[in-house]
LOLUMVO-493327 format. One record per residue (C-alpha): residue number from 1; residue in one letter; x, y negated, z negated. Coordinates in nm, 2 decimals, padded with zeros to 4 digits. Layout:
<rs>
num; residuo; u; v; w
NUM; a; X; Y; Z;
...
</rs>
This chain:
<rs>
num; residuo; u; v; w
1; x; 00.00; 00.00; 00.00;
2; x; 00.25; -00.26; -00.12;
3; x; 00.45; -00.25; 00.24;
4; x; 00.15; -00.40; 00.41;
5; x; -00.10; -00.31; 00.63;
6; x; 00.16; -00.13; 00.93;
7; x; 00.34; 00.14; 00.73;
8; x; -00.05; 00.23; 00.53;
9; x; -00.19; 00.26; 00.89;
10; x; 00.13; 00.47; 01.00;
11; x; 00.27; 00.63; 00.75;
12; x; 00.15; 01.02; 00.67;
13; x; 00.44; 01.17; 00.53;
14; x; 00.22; 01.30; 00.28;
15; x; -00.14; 01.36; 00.29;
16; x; -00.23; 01.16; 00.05;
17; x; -00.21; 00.81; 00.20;
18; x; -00.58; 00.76; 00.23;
19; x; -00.57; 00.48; 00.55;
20; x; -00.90; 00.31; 00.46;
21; x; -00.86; 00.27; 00.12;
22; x; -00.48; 00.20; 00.15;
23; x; -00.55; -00.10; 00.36;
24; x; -00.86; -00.22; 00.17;
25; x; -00.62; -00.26; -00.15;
26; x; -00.30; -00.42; 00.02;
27; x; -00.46; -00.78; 00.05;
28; x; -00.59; -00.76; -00.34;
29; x; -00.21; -00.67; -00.42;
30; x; -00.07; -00.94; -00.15;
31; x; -00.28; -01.24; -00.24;
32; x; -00.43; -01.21; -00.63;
33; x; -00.29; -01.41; -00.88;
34; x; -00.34; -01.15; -01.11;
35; x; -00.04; -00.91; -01.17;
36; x; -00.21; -00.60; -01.25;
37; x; -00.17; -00.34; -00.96;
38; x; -00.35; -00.09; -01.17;
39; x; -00.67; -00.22; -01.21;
40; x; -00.66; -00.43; -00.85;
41; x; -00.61; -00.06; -00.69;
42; x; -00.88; 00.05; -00.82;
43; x; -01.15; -00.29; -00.76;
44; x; -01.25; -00.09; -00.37;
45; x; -01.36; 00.21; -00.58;
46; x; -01.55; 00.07; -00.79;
47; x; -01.75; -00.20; -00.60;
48; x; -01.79; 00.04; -00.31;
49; x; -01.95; 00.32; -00.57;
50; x; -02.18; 00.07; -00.71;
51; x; -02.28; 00.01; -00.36;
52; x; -02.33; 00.40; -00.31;
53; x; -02.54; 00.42; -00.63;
54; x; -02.76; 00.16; -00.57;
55; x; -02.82; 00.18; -00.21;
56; x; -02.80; 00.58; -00.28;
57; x; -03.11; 00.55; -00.46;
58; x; -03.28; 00.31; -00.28;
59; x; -03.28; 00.50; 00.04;
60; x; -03.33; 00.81; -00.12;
61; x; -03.62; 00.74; -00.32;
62; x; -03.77; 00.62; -00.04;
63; x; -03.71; 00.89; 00.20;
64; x; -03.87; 01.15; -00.06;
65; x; -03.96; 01.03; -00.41;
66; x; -03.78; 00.86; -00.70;
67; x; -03.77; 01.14; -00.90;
68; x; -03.57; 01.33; -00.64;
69; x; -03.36; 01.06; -00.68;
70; x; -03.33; 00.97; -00.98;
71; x; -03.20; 01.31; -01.07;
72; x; -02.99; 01.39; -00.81;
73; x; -02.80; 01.02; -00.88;
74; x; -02.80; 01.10; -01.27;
75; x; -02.58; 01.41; -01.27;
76; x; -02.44; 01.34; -00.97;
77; x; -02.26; 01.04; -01.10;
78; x; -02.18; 01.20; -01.43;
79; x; -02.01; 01.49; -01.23;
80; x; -01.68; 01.61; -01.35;
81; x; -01.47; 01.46; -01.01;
82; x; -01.73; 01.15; -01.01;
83; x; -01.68; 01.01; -01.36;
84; x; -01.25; 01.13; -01.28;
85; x; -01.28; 00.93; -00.94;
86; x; -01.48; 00.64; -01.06;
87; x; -01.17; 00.52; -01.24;
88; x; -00.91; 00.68; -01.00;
89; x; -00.69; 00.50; -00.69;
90; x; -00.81; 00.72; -00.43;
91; x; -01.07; 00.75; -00.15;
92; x; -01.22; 01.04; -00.23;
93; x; -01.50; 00.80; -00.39;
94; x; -01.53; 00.56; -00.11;
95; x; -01.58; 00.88; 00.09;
96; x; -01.86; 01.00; -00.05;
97; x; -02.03; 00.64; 00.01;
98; x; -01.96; 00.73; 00.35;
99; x; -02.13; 01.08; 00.29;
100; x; -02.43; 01.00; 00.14;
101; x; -02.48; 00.70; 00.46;
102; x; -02.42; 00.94; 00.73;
103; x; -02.64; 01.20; 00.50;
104; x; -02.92; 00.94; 00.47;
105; x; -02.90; 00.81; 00.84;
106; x; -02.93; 01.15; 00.98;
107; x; -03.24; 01.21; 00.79;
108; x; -03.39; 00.91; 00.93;
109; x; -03.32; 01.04; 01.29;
110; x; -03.51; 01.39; 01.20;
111; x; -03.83; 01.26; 01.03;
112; x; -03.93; 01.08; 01.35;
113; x; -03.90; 00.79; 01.62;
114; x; -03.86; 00.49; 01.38;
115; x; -03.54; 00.33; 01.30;
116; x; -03.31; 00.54; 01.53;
117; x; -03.13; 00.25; 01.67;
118; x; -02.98; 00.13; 01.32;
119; x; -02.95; 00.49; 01.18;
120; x; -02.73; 00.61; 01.48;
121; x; -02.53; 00.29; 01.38;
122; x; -02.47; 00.38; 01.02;
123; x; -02.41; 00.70; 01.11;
124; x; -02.17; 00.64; 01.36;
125; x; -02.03; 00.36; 01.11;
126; x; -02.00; 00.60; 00.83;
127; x; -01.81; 00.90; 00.98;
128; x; -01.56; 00.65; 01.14;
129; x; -01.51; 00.52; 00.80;
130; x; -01.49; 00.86; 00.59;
131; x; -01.28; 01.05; 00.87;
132; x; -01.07; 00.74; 00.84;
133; x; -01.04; 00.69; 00.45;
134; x; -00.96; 01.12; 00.46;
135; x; -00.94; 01.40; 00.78;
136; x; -01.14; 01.63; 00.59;
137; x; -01.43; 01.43; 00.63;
138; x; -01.46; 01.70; 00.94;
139; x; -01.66; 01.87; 00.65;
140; x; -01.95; 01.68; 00.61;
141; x; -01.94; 01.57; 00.95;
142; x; -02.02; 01.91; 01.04;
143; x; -02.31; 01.88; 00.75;
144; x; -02.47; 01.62; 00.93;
145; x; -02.40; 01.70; 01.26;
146; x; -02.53; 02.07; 01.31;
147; x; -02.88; 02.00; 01.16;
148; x; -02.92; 01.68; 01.43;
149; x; -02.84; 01.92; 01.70;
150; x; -03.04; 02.26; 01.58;
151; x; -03.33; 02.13; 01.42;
152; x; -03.51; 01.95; 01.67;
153; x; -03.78; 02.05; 01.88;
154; x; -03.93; 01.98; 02.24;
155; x; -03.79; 01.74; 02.47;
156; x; -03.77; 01.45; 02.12;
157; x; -03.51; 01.72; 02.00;
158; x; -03.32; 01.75; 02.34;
159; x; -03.28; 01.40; 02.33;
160; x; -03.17; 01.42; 01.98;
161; x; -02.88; 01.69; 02.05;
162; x; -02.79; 01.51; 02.32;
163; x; -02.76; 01.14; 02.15;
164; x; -02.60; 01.33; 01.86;
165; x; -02.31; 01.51; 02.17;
166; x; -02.26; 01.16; 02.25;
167; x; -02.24; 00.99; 01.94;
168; x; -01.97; 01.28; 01.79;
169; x; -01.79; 01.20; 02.05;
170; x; -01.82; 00.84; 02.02;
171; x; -01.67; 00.91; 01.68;
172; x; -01.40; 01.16; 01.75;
173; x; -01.27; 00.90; 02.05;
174; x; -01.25; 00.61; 01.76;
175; x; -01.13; 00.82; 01.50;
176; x; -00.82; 00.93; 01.74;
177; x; -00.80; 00.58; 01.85;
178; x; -00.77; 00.46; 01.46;
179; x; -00.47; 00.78; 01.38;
180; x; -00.25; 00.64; 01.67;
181; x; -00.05; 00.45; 01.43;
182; x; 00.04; 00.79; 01.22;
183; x; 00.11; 01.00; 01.54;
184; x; 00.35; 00.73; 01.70;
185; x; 00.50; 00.67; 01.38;
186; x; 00.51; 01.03; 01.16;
187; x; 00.41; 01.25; 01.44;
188; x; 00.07; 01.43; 01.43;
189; x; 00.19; 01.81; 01.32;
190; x; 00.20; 01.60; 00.96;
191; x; -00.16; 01.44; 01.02;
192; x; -00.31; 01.83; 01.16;
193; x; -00.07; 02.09; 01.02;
194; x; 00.01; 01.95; 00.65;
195; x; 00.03; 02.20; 00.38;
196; x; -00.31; 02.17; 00.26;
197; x; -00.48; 02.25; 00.57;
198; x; -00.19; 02.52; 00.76;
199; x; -00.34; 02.82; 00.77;
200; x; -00.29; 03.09; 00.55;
201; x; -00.15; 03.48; 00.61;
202; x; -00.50; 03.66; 00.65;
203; x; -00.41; 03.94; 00.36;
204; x; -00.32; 03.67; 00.12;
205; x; -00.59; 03.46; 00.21;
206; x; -00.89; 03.71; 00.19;
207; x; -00.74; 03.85; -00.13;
208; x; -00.74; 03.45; -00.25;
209; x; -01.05; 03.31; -00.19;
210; x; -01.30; 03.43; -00.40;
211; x; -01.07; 03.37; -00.71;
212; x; -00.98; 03.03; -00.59;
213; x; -01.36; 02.92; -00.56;
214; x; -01.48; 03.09; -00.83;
215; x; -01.43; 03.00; -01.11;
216; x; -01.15; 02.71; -01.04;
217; x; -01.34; 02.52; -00.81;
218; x; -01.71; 02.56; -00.89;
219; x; -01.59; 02.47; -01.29;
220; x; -01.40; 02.17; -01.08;
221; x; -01.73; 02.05; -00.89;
222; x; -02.00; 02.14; -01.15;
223; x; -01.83; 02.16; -01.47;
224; x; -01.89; 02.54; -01.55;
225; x; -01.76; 02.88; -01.37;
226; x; -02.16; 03.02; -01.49;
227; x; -02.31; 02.72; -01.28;
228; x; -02.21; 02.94; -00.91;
229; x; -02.57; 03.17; -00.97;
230; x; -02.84; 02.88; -01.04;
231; x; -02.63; 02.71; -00.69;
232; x; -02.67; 03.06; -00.53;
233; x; -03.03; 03.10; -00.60;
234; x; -03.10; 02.72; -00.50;
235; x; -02.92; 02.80; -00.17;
236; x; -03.07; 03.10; -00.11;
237; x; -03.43; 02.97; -00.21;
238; x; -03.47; 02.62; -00.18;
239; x; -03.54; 02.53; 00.15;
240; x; -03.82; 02.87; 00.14;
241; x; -03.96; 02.67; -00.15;
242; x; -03.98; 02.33; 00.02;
243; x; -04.08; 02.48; 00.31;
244; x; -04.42; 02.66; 00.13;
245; x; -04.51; 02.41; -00.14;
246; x; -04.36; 02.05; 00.00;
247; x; -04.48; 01.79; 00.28;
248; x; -04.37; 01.90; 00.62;
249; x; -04.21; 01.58; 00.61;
250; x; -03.93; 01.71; 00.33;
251; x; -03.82; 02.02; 00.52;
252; x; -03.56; 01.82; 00.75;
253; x; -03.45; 01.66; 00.41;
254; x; -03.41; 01.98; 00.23;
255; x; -03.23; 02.22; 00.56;
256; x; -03.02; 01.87; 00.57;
257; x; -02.92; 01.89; 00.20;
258; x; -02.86; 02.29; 00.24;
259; x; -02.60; 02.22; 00.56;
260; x; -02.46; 01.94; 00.40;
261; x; -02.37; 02.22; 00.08;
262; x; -02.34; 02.47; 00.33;
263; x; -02.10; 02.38; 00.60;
264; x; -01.77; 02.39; 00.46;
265; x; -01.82; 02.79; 00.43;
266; x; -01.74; 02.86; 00.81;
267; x; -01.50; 02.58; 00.84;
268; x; -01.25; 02.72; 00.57;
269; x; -01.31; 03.11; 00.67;
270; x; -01.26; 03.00; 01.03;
271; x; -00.96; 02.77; 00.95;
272; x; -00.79; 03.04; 00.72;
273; x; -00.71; 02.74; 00.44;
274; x; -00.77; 02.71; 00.15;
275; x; -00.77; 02.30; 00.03;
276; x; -00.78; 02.17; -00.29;
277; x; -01.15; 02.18; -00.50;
278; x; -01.16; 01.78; -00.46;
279; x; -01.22; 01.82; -00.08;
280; x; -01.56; 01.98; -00.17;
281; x; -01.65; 01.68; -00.40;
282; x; -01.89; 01.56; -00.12;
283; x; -02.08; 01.90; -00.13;
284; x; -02.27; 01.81; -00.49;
285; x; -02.46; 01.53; -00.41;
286; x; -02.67; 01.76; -00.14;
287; x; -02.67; 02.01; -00.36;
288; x; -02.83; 01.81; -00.64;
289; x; -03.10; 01.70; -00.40;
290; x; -03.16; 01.99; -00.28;
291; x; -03.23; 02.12; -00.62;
292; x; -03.47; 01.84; -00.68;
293; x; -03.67; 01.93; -00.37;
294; x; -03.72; 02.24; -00.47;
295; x; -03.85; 02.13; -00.79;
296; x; -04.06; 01.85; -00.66;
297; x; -04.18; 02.12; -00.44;
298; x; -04.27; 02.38; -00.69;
299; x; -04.42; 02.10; -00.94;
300; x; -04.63; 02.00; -00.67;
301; x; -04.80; 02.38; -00.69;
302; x; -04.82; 02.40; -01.00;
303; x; -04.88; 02.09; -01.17;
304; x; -04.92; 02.13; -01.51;
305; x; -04.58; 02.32; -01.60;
306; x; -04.44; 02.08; -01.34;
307; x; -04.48; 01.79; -01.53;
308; x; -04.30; 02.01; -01.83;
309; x; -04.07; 02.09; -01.60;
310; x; -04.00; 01.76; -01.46;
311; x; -03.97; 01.66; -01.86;
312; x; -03.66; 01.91; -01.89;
313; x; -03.49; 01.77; -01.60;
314; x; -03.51; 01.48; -01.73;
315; x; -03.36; 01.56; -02.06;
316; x; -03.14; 01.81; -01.95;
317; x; -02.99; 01.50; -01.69;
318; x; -02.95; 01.31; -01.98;
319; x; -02.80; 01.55; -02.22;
320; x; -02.53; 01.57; -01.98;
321; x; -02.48; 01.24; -01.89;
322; x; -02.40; 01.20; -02.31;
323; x; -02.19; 01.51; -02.30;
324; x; -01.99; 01.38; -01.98;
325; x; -01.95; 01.06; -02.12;
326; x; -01.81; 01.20; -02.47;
327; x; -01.59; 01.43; -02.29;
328; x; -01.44; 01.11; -02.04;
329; x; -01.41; 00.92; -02.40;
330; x; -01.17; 01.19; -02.54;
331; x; -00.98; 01.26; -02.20;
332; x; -00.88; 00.83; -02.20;
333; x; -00.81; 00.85; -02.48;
334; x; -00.57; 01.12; -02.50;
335; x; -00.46; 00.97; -02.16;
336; x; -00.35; 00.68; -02.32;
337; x; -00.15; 00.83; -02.57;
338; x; 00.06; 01.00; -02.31;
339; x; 00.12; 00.72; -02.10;
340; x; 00.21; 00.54; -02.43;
341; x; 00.48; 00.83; -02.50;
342; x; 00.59; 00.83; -02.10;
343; x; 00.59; 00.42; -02.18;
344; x; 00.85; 00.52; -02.49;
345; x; 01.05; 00.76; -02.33;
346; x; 01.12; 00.53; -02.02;
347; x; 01.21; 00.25; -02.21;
348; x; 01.42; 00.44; -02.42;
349; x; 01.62; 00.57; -02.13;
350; x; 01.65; 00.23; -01.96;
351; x; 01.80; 00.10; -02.25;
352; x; 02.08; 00.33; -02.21;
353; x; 02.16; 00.27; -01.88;
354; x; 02.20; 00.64; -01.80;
355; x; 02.45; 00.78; -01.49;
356; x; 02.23; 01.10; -01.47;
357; x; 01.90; 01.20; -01.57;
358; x; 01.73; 01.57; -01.51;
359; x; 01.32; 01.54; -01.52;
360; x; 01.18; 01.84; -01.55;
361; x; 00.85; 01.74; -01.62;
362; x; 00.61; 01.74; -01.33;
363; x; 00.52; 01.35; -01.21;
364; x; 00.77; 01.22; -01.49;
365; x; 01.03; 01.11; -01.23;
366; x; 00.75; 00.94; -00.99;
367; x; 00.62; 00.77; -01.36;
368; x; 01.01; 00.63; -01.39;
369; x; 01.04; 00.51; -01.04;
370; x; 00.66; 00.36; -01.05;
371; x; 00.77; 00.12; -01.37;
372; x; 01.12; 00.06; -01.20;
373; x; 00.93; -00.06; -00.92;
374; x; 00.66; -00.29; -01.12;
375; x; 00.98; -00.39; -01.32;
376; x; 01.18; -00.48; -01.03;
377; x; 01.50; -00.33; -01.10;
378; x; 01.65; 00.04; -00.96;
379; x; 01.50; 00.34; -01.08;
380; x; 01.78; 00.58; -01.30;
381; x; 01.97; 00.84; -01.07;
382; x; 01.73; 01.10; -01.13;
383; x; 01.71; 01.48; -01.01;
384; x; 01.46; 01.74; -01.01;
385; x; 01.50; 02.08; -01.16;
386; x; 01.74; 02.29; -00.95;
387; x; 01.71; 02.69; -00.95;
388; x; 01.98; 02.79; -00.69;
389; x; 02.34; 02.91; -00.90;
390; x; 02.52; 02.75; -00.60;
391; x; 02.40; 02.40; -00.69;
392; x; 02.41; 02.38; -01.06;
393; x; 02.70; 02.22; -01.11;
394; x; 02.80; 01.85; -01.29;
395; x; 02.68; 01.73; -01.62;
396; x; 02.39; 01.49; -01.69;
397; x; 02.37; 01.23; -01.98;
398; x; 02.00; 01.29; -02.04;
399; x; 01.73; 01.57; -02.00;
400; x; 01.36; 01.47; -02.00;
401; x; 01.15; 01.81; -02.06;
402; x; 00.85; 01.93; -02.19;
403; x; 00.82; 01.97; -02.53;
404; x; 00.91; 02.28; -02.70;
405; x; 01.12; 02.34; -02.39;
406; x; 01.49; 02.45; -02.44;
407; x; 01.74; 02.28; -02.25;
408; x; 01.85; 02.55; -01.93;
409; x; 02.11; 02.79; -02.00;
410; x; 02.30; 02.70; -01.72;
411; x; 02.35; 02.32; -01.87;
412; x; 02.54; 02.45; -02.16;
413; x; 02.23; 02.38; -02.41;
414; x; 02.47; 02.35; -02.71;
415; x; 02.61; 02.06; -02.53;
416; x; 02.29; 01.85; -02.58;
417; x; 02.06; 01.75; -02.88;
418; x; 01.72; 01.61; -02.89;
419; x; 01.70; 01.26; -02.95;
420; x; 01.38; 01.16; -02.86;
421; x; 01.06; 01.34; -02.87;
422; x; 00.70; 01.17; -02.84;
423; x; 00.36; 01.34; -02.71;
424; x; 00.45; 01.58; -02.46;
425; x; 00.82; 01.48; -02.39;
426; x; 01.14; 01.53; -02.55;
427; x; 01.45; 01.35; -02.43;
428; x; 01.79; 01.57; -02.46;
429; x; 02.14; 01.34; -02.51;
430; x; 02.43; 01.54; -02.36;
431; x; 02.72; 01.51; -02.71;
432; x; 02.96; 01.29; -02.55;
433; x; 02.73; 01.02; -02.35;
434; x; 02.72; 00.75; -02.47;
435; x; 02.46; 00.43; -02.38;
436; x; 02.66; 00.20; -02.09;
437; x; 02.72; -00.17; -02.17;
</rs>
C-alpha cells in the first residue's frame, strides 16, 4: 500500500495483496494528517460493511420479508470470520459487499421484467469489483451466474442466458483488462498458479478433503464442527420446502441462496485445491437465507408453531450475537496483551543494537520489520529458523523463541541465557554479547 498506487496494482508476489482494497487505503495513508496506519487501513472495511449491512437488509427485506432478513443479517454479522474481518486490513469484507450486490441483483433479474437494466449494472459492477479486491471471487461468481443461466424458462429465459453469456464475458474481459499490471509486472503463473490455488497430487488430495472441511473449516465458517448436519439438512431440504409451502415468487430466491452455498463444491473437486477456509467466507450469508426461507416457508403452513418458532430464531440470533460478542471481547483482549509483549520484546532488542537475531516465532520477524518501518529506521539483521546441517554455522547475539522453547542444539544452548521473557516470547542473550554503543 505505502509504495502507491503502481506497485498495489502490479505487484503479486504473494497472494495476499488484495488490489482493490490496496488501492482504496494508499490515499488515506498518502494524504491524512493523522499518523495512525493501523486504524486508517482499516477505515475501507468498515464503512464499506456498514454499507453491506444496511443496504444488505434493505434489499433483502424487500425482496422477501424482514424477517428473512433480519436473521440472516443477525448471525451473519456476528459470524466467526465476520466479527474477525470487521476489524481486519483485508478485502475479504469488502468482498462479500460485493457478494451480497451481485447475490441481490441477480435475484432481481429472476423474479421478473422490472429493473433489469440497473441490476445487470450492479451485477456487472459487483463482480468487477470482488474479482478485483480477490481472484477467488470465481466462487460466487459461479453462484450467481449458473442459476441466471439454468433457471429461466421460455424465450424470457433465453434472453436471460444469453444477456448473462454476455455480461460474464463483459466481466471476464475487464477483469483481465484490470490484472494487466500484475502480469507485465510479476508475471501471471504467480496471479493463476500461486500456492493456494496449484493443484494438489489426486491421492493426497482425496485422502485430505473431508478432514480439511470438516471439522476445520465448517468450525471456521460457522463456529462449531456439529453445525455441518443442520447445513446438510438445510441444503438438502430447503429449497423442497420453499418450493411446497412458499410464494412461487421465493423459489428463485431460495435455488439462488442454495448455488450461492453450493457452488464452490465442483470448483474445488474439479480444480484439485484445497484454499484456505476464509475463501468460503462468502458462502454463509446464502446459507443463512436460505435457512430463513425455509422457515418462513414452513411458518407460513403452520402458523401457530411458526410464530413459536420464529420466537426461537429470534432468541437463538440473539444468544449468539451476546456469545460472539463475549468471545471477540476476550480474544482483543488477549490480543492486546501480546502485542504489548511483542511491543516489549522489540524494544528491548533495539535497544541493544544487535548484529544478529534468530526469530523463530512465526510472524515475529514481519512484527520487527513492520515497527522498523513505522519507526523509520532499519530493521535488526534477522534470520529465520534454518534446518539444513550445511547452513548452521556463525553465532547470533540474540534468539527470540516461543516460550518454554529451548534454544536449538546446534547453537550450543549452554552458550545463551534467557533474558527476557513476556507473554509468549522469550529472548535468549548469547554469554559474550554484549549491547553496541
Amino acid at each position: 500500500m505505502a509504495p502507491g498506487p503502481a506497485v498495489a496494482a502490479g505487484f503479486y508476489l504473494l497472494p495476499n495483496n488484495h488490489v482493490l482494497h490496496s488501492l482504496l487505503v494508499w490515499p488515506l495513508l498518502h494524504w491524512s494528517p493523522v499518523g495512525t496506519p493501523d486504524l486508517l487501513a482499516r477505515l475501507p472495511v468498515f464503512g464499506l460493511g456498514l454499507v453491506g449491512l444496511v443496504g444488505g437488509v434493505v434489499a433483502l427485506a424487500h425482496l422477501t420479508t424482514w424477517r428473512v432478513a433480519a436473521l440472516a443479517t443477525l448471525l451473519f454479522q456476528f459470524s466467526p470470520m465476520s466479527l474477525e474481518y470487521a476489524v481486519t486490513a483485508r478485502g475479504y469484507g469488502p468482498q462479500v459487499l460485493c457478494v451480497q450486490a451481485a447475490w441481490l441483483a441477480a435475484l432481481v433479474l429472476l423474479r421478473g421484467p422490472a429493473g433489469h437494466r440497473l441490476a445487470w449494472a450492479v451485477w456487472m459492477g459487483a463482480s468487477v469489483a470482488g474479482f478485483y479486491l480477490i481472484p477467488t471471487f470465481l466462487y460466487p461468481f459461479a453462484g450467481s451466474m449458473v442459476p441466471l443461466v439454468v433457471l429461466g424458462r421460455g424465450r424470457a429465459g433465453a434472453r436471460l442466458r444469453c444477456q448473462a453469456l454476455v455480461a460474464g464475458a463483459g466481466v471476464a474481459a475487464l477483469v483481465a483488462l484490470l490484472y494487466l499490471p500484475v502480469g507485465w509486472l510479476t508475471g501471471w503463473p504467480l496471479l493463476l498458479n500461486n500456492p493456494f490455488v496449484a493443484r494438489m497430487p489426486p491421492a493426497f488430495f482425496w485422502q485430505r478433503l473431508l478432514p480439511y472441511y470438516v471439522p476445520i473449516t465448517v468450525t471456521l465458517l460457522y463456529g462449531r464442527a456439529v453445525l455441518v448436519w443442520p447445513l446438510l439438512g438445510l441444503l438438502a431440504m430447503g429449497p423442497a420446502a420453499v418450493a411446497r409451502w412458499a410464494p412461487p415468487a421465493w423459489r428463485p430466491a431460495a435455488w439462488l441462496a442454495w448455488a450461492g452455498t453450493v457452488a464452490p463444491v465442483p470448483l474445488l473437486l474439479a480444480q484439485g485445491v484445497m484454499p484456505p477456509g476464509r475463501t468460503l467466507y462468502h458462502t454463509v450469508w446464502p446459507a443463512l437465507v436460505l435457512a430463513g426461507l425455509a422457515l418462513e416457508a414452513v411458518t407460513r403452513r403452520w402458523q401457530g408453531p411458526g410464530r413459536t418458532a420464529w420466537a426461537l430464531a429470534g432468541a437463538l440470533g440473539l444468544g449468539h450475537a451476546g456469545f460472539r460478542v463475549a468471545q471477540q471481547v476476550r480474544t482483543q483482549a488477549a490480543a492486546r496483551r501480546d502485542d504489548q509483549s511483542y511491543q516489549q520484546a522489540s524494544e528491548w532488542l533495539i535497544a541493544r543494537r544487535p548484529r544478529r537475531v534468530l526469530i523463530d516465532v512465526p510472524g515475529y520477524a514481519l512484527y520487527l520489520a513492520h515497527q522498523a518501518w513505522l519507526q523509520h529506521r532499519p530493521p535488526p539483521a534477522m534470520q529465520g529458523p534454518e534446518t539444513r546441517p550445511s547452513v548452521r554455522t556463525g553465532s547470533y547475539d540474540y534468539l527470540v523463541l516461543s516460550r518454554g522453547e529451548a534454544p536449538p542444539a546446534w547453537l550450543t544452548p549452554n552458550h545463551y541465557r534467557a533474558e527476557l521473557c513476556t507473554g509468549p516470547l522469550c529472548v535468549y542473550q548469547r554469554l559474550d554479547a554484549m549491547p553496541r554503543p
